[in-house]
N, C-alpha and C positions, 0 to 999 in steps of 0.2 A: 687932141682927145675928142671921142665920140660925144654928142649929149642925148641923153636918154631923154624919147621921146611918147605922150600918149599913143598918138597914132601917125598917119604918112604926111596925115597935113599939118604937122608942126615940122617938115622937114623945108630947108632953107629953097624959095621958089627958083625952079632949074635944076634941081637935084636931080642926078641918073637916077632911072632905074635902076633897082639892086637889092640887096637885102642890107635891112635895120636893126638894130635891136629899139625894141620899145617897151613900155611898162603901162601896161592896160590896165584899167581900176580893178583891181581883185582877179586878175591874174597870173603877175607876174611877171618878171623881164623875161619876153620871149623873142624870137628873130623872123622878124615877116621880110619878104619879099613886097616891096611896093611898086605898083605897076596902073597906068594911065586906066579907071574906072572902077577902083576896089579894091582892098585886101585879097594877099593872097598869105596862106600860114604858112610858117616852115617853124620844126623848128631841129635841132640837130641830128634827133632819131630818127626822121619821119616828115612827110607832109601830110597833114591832114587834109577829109575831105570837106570839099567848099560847095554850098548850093549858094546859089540864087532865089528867093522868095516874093510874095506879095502877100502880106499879112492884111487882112481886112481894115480899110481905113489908115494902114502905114507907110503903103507906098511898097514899093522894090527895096529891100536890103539883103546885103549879104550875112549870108551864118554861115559857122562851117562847125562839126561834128565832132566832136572829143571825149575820148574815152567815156561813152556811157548816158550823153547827154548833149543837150542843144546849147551852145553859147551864141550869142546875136552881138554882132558888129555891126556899124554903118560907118560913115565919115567921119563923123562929128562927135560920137561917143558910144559907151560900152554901154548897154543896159544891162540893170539888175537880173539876173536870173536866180529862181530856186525852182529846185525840186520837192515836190510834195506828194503827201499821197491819197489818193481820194478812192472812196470805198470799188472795190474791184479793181482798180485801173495798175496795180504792181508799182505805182510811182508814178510820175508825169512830170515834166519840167514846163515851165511858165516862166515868161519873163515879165516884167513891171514897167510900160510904160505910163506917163505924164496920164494922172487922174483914173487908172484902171488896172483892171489885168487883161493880159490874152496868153488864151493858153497854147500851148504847142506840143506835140506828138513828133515821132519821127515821119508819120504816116498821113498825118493831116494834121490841117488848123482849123480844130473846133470854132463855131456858133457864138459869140459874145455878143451878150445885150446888159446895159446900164438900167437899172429897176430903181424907184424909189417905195424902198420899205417903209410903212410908217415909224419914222423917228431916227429913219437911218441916214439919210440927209444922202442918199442917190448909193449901189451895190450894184459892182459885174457879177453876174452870173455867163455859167455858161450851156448850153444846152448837148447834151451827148447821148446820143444812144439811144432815148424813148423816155426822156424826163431832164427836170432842174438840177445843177449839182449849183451851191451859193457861194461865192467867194467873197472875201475883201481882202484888204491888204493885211491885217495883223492876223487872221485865222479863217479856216477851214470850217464851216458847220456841220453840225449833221444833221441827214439827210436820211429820209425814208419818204417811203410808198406808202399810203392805205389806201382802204378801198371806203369811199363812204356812201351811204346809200344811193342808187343811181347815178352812180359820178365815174363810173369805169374803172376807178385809179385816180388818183390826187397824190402829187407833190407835196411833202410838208418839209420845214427844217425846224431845228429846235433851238432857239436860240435866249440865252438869259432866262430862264426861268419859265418858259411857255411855249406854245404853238404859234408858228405863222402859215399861213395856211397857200401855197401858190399854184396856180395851171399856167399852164403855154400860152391862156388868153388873160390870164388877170390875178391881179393879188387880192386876195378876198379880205374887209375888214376882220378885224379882231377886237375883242372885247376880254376883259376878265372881267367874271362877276362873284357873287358868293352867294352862295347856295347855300341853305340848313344842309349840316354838317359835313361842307365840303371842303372848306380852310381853305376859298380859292378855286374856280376853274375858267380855265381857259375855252370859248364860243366865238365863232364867228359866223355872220350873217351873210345869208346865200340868198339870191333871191325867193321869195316866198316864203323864207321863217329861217328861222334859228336852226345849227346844229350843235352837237355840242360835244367837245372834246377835252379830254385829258392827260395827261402826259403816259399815263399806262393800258389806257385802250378806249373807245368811242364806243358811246351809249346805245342803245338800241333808241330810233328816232321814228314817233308815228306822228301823222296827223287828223285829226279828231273833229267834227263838228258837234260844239255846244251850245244849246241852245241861243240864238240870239250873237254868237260870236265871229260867227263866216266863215267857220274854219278857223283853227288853233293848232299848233305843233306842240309836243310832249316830248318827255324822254324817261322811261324810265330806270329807275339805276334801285339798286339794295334796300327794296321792300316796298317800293311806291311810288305813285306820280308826281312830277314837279310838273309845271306846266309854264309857258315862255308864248313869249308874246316879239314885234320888233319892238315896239317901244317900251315895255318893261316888263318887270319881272312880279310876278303878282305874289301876296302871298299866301303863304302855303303851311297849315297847321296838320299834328296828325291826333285825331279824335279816335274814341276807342267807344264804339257803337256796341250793341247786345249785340255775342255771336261773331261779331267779326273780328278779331284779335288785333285790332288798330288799324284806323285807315284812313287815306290821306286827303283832304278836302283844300279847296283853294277859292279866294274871295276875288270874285271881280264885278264891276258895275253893279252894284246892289246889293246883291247875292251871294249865296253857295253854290255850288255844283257840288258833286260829291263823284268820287271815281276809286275805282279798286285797280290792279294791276290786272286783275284775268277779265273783268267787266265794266264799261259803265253802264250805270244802274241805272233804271227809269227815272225819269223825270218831270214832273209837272207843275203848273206853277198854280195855287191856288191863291182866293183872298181869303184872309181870317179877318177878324174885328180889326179895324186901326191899322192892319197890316201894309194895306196899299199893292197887295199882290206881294210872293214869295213863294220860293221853287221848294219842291219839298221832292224827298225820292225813298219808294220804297224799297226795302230791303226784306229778306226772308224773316218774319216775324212780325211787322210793325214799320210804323213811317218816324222818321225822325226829322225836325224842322232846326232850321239854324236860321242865322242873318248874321247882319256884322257884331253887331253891340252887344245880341243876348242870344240862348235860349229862350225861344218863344212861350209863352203859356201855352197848355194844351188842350185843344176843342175837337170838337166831333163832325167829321165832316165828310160828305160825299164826293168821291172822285168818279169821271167816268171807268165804268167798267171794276169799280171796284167792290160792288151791293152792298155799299157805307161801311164795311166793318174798318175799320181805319184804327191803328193804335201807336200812340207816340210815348216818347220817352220824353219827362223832365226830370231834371238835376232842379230839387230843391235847397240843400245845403253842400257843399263844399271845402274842406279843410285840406291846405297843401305845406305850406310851408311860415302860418304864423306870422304871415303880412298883414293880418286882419283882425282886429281887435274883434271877440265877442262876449264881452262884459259891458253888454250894452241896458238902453232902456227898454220901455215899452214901446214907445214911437217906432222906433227903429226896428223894432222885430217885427211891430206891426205891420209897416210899409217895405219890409226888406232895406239891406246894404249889401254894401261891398262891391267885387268888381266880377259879372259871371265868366269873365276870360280865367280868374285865379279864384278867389278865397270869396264865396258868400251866403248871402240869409234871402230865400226869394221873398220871402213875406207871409207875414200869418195869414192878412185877407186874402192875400193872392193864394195859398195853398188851402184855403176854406173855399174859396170859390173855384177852385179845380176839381177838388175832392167832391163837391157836392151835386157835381154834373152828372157823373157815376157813379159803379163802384172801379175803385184804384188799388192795385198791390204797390206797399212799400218796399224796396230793397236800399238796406246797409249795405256798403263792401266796406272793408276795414284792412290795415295794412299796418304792421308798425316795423320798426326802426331795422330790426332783424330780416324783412323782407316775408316773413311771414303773411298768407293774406285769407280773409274768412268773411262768411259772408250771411243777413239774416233778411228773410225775407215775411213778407206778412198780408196777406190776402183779405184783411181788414183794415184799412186804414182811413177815416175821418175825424177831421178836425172841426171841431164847432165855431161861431161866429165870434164875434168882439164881447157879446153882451156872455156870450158864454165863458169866457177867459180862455177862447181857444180850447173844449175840453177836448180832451185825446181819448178815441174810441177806436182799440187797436187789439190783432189776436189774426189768429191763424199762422202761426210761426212755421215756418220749417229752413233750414241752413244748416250750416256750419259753426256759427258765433255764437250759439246759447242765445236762449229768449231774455233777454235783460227787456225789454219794452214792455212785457206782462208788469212790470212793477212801475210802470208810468201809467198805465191804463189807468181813465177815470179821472183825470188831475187836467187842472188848466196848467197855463203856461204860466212861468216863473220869470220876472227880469229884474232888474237891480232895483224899479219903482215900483213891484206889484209882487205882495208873492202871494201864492197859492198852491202850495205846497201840501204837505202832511204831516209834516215834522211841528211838534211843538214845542221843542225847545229850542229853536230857533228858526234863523234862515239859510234853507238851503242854497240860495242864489251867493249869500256871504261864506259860506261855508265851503263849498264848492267853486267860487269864483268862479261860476258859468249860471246862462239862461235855458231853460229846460224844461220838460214834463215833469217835475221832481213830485216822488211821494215822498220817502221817509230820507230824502236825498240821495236817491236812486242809485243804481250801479251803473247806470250808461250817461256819462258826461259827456255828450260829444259837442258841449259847446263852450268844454272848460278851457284851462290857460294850456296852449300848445309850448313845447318844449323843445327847441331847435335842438336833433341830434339825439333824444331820448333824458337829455339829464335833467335829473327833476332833483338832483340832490337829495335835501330831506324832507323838500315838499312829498305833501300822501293822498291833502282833501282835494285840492284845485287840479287835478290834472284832467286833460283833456281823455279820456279811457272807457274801455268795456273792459270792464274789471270781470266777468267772468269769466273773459276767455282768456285773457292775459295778465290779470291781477291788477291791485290797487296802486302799484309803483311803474308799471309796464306800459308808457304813455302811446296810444296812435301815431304814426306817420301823415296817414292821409285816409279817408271818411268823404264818402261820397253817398246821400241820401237819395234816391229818385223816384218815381210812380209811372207804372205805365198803366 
């Protein structure tokens, strides 16, 4: 009896030449012909055809051609081969040797190079045609072209949940970072700054010089600037200026800059009182000042080129979302609280001594629960000193909200240790559970108890409201006081 054999060198040494049958790994008992340098095939129907090769780094072996595709022989064993299909190519066969792929054609033997991805612990790619295609042993990636700014064309593949970004000369780092309201993106660094990518299209990338920064790279994406740095990511709030319908400001080394999508805006750095120097930038209307901690108090001041008229905005009160207790005392209204990033009281002295540098228009904006929003403005507003109990000296109304501040006129300020009110049978600070201009316990509470969501249940007195324009039960959302 015959013994079925791998290949010719398990045949007994001396053996004629002749034909065998033998049983190759995954293909079957076939009948070779074995002959002094090589495999030759046969098998009952047919011989097939035999090349001789040099596969990059493999040395001389023989293959030979079968129905439809490349199988690889040598002496010593069968390698794995599969067929796969890679974008354009109709199929391709590759076989698997020892720590790689190489790929094969019937036409040529593509390019193989060994890459270490970050985390992939070393990946054959191979190179064909005018770019990367990414291989490993358990899968195929995909594989696209973009074009990124000045870059001709770039190679990416997408693998696990992101971008990795590759050229013919290099694998470019990668980063994910998280961006205001990105949920996640994927950035990688190129020499000279940041680009920035996402798995459905690349941002539009400028770079900028800002005062004092040597050049900076931006990107902007869906209504304004983020701005990027190599070493981090600074941040980035969006404020809603007079006039400009929100826009987007970023803190770095000290300061603010401020930037729009179609401009940025001038910029200068002056000194206030205590300030230590701070950039300030005009805008069409007025100049508005920021820094990290606060809005700054507001002063008059000369810039080159500007013939002094200079006009700034501040936010003296603030109500958002009921983080902020304002059922306070006198102290505390006095000197201000709270935090001016959220919910606060700048200060009685501090808004006595603003108001009394000029003259100042107050403007209300008001919001409640409904999205509703309205708004009262007032072309007289000063507030008296300590010795006066703060009197409120107010008028010239025009808006939206109904004049409720006519009925504060004339009154000091009300706090839970002082009242000064007009009401005589009682106090309005108890009654209302807020501190205020109260006369006969006024219609504009805006510094009563806020109501997460609108429900006030069966409370009527304490609510935080401008009951004229939305009644006694219809509490604010959000109340922002300012002067410019």
């Amino acid at each position: 009896m015959c013994l079925t054999r791998n290949d010719c060198n398990e045949l007994p040494s001396g053996t004629l030449e002749g034909v065998y049958t033998i049983n190759p790994p995954g293909r079957g008992v076939v009948n070779v012909y074995c002959e002094a340098g090589g495999w030759t095939v046969s098998s009952h129907s047919k011989w097939l055809l035999v090349y001789t090769i040099n596969p990059p780094g493999r040395g001389v072996v023989n293959v030979y051609c079968e129905a439809g595709g490349w199988t690889v022989s040598s002496h010593s064993k069968w390698l794995l081969v599969y067929t796969i299909n890679l974008p354009g190519s109709g199929g391709i066969n590759v076989y698997c040797e020892a720590d790689g792929w190489t790929v094969s054609s019937h036409s040529k033997w593509l390019l193989v190079y060994t890459i270490n991805l970050p985390g992939s612990g070393g990946i054959s790619v191979y190179c064909e045609a005018g770019g990367w295609t990414v291989s490993s042993h358990g899968k195929w990636l995909l594989v696209y072209t973009i074009n990124l700014p000045g870059s001709g064309g770039i190679n990416v593949y997408c693998e696990a949940g992101g971008w990795t970004v590759s050229s013919h000369s290099k694998w470019l780092l990668v980063y994910t970072i998280n961006l205001p309201g990105s949920g996640g993106i994927n950035v990688y660094c190129e020499a000279g700054g940041w680009t920035v990518s996402s798995h459905n299209k690349w941002l539009l990338v400028y770079t900028i010089n800002l005062p004092g920064s040597g050049g900076i790279n931006v990107y902007c994406e869906a209504g304004g600037w983020t701005v990027s740095s190599h070493s981090k990511w600074l941040l980035v709030y969006i404020i809603n200026l007079p006039g400009s319908g929100g826009i987007n400001v970023y803190c770095e080394a000290g300061d603010w800059t401020v930037s729009s999508q179609s401009k940025w805006l001038l910029v200068y750095t002056i000194n206030l009182p205590g300030s230590g120097g701070i950039n300030v930038y005009c805008e069409a209307g007025g100049w508005t000042i920021s820094s990290h901690s606060k809005w700054l108090l507001v002063y008059t001041i000369n810039l080159p080129g500007s013939g002094g008229i200079n006009v700034y905005c501040e936010v003296i009160q603030r109500r958002l979302d009921g983080t902020t207790d304002f059922y306070r005392d006198w102290a505390d209204y006095k000197n201000g609280f709270g935090d001016v990033a959220g919910e606060y009281w700048l200060g009685n002295d501090n808004i006595h001594t603003i108001v009394s540098s000029r003259p100042y228009t107050l403007r209300i904006d008001l919001e409640n629960f409904s999205g509703e929003t309205r708004y009262a403005e007032y072309t007289i507003f000063q507030v008296g000193d300590e010795n006066s109990n703060y009197l409120l000296n107010i008028g010239g109304y025009s808006g939206t909200a109904g004049d409720l501040m006519e009925h504060s006129n004339g009154y000091g300020f009300s706090t839970t240790d002082r009242d000064n009110d007009g009401f005589s049978s009682g106090l309005c600070t108890e009654l209302r559970h807020g501190c205020f201009w109260y006369d006969y316990c006024t219609m504009a509470n805006l510094n009563g108890v806020y109501y997460p969501g609108g429900n006030v249940g069966s409370n009527q007195n304490d609510i935080y409201v401008w009951s004229w324009l939305y009644g006694h039960t219809n509490p604010m959302k959000t109340v922002v006081m300012k002067i410019k």
